[in-house]
Each structure stands twice: as C-alpha cells, then as structure tokens.
N, C-alpha and C positions, 0 to 999 in steps of 0.2 A: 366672891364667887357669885356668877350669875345665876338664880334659878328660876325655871317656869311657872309661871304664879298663873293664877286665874285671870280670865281676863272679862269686862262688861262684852256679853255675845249679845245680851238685849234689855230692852227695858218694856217692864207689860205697864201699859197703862190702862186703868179700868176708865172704863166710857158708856156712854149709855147707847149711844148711834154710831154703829160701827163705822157703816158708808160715810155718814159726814167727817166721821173722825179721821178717818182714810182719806177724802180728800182734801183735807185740811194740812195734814202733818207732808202729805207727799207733795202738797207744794209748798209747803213750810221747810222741808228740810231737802228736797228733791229724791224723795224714795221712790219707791215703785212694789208694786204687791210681787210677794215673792213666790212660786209657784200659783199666780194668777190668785193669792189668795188676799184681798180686799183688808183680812186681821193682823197678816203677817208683811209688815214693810221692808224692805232693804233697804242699804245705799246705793243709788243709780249705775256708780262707779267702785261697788264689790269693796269699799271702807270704810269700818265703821258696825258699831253695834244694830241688832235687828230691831225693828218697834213691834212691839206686839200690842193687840188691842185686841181686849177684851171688858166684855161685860158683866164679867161674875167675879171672876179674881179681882185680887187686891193691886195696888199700883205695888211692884215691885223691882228690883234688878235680877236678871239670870247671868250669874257669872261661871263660864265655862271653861272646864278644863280636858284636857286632853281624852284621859280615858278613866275609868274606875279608880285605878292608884293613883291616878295625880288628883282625883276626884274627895279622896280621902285625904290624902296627905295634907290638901287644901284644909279641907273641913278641920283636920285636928290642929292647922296651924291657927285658924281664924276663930276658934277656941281659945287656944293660948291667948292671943290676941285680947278674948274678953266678948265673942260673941255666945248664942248657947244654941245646944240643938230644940229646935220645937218640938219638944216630945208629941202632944197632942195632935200634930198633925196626921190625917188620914191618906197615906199617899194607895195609888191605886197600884195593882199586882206588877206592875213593870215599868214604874216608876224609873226615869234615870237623872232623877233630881233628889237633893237631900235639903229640906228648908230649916233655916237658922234663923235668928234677931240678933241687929246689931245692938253694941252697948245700950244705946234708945230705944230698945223692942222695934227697932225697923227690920220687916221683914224681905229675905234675897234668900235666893235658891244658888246652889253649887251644881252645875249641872255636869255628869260625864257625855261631855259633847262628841264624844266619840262612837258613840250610840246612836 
C-alpha cells in the first residue's frame, strides 16, 4: 500500500552573505528568488525542493507534509524509525514546524506545509 510520506520541500543553508549566496546557488542550480525574495530560492521550472538561506539557523532539511495530521502521523513514524523530538527547542507562538535529530543528532524540521 502506497502512503504519503513527507517529502524534502527545502534545504536552509546557513551562510554568511546572503546576496552572494543567492547569486551563486541561482546559477549553480538555475533558481530564482521566490516572491522576489533574494533568501528564499526556487526551481525556475516549479521542481524541486526550495533553498532557503540564512544567517542564523543551522544548515538543515524542512521536510513537508501535507497538513497537521499528516504532519504528526510523520513525526511519530520517524520516531519509530529512531529519530527523537528536540525537547529543548524554543519554537515561536505559531510555529508550523516541529524539529527532530536524526540517529546522528542531524537536525530537520517536519513542516505542516499546509499552513
């Protein structure tokens, strides 16, 4: 049986230089800023995980699920799996990410991309 899993929506990469970073990666991979925004990259041709570039976050992956329930259902499968939830994190009041570590402490967020 086939079921909807999460899928890589984007990768943040932490950077120091936004703009160089941005024009770098968008002819490295042919993106383009997505709502004119210089941080947030797309695919030219709408396939394909977002870049996001940032300065302060850690490099990580945001893997996206549909809505809330699939958002969970993720989380407690990737659990089972052997990852754990980051207790410590401080997320902000409307938060629609829940962040985990992989078996290696690699840190990804579960996003409800429905949001």
């Amino acid at each position: 049986m086939l079921v909807d899993m999460v899928k890589i929506g984007s990768v943040v990469l932490t950077v120091r230089d936004i703009q160089r970073a941005s024009t770098f990666w968008r002819s490295a991979l042919g993106y383009v800023p997505g709502h004119g925004n210089d941080a947030m990259l797309v695919p030219e041709n709408g396939e394909g995980p977002f870049l996001l570039l940032d300065a302060e976050d850690r490099t990580h992956l945001d893997l996206w699920a549909a809505n809330s329930q699939e958002q969970q259902a993720e989380v407690d499968r990737l659990v089972s799996l052997g990852a754990r939830r980051v207790e410590d994190w401080v997320y902000p009041d409307d938060a629609d990410f829940i962040v985990l570590a992989d078996t290696e402490g690699n840190l990804f967020c579960v996003i409800d991309a429905g949001r």
